[in-house]
GUTOR-260394 format. One line per field, with one value per residue (C-alpha): x, y, z; residue number from 1. Coordinates in pm, 1 decimal. Layout:
N
px <- [X, ...]
py <- [Y, ...]
pz <- [Z, ...]
resi <- [NUM, ...]
END
This chain:
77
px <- [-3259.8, -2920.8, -2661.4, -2265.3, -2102.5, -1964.2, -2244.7, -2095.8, -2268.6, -2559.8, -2816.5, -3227.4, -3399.6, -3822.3, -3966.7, -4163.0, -4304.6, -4495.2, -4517.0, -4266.2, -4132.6, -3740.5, -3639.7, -3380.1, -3362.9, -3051.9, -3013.6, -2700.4, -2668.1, -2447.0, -2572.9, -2595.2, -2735.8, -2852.7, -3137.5, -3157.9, -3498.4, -3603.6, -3976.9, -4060.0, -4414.4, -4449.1, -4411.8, -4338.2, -3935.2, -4008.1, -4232.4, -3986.4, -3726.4, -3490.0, -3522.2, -3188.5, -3058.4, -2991.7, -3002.5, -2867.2, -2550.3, -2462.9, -2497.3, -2308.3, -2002.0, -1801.5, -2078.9, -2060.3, -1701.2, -1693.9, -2008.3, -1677.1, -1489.4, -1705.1, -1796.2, -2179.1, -2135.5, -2247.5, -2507.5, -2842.8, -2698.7]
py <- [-1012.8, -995.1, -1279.7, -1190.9, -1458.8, -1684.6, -1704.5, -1514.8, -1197.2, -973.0, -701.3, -726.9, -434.1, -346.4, -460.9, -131.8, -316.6, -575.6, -425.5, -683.7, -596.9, -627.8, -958.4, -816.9, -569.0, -489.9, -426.1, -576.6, -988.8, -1250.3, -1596.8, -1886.0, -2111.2, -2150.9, -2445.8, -2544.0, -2690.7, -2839.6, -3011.4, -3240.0, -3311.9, -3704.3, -3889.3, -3552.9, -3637.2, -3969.5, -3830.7, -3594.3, -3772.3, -3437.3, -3387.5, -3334.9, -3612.5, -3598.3, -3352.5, -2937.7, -2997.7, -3346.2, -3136.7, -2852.9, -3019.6, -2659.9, -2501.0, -2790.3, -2754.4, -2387.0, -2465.3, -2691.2, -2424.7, -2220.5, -2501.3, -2543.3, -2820.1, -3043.4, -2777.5, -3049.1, -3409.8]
pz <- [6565.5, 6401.1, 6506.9, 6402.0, 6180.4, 6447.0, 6653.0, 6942.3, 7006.7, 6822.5, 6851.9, 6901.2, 6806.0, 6774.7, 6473.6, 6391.8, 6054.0, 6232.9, 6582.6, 6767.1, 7130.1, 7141.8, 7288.0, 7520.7, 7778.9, 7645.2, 7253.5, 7262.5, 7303.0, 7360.1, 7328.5, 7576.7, 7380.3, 6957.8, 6890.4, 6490.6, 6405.5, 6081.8, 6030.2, 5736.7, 5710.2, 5710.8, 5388.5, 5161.6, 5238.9, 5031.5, 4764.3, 4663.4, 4453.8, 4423.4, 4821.8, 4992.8, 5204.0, 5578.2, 5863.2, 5750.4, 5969.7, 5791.3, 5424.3, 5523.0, 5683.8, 5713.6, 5894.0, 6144.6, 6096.6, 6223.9, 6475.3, 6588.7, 6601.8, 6805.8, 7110.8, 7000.0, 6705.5, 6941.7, 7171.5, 7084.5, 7153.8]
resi <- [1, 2, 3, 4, 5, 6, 7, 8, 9, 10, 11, 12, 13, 14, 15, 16, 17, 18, 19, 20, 21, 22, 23, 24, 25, 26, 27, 28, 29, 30, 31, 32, 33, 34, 35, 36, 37, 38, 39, 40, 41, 42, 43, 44, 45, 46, 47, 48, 49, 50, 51, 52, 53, 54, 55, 56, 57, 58, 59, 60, 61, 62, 63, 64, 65, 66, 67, 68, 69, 70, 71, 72, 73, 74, 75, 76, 77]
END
């Protein structure tokens, strides 16, 4: 699945290297909706001393910045 730079609209194609169905009936997609997911096992984000701080969208203020931009900044509160 490829996803253009602002989010808005991509392409889903078969994966012939592991066998994968495309995901659209369509090849061509535009989204409704993106969900960002990150999983920390429990107590490995304390053991690690050189372990980034906070969620990826409070690091990386100009992608939430252009997230912003796009109307989906916001898309999981």
């Amino acid at each position: 699945m490829f996803h253009s730079a602002d989010f808005d609209q991509g392409h889903t194609l078969s994966c012939t290297t592991f066998n994968g169905p495309c995901h659209s009936k369509n090849s061509k997609i535009c989204r409704e909706l993106i969900e960002c997911w990150g999983v920390v096992r429990k107590g490995k984000q304390e053991e690690r001393q050189d372990a980034p701080k906070g969620t990826v969208l409070e690091r990386f203020k100009k992608d939430r910045n252009m997230l912003s931009m796009v109307g989906i900044a916001n898309a999981s509160e």
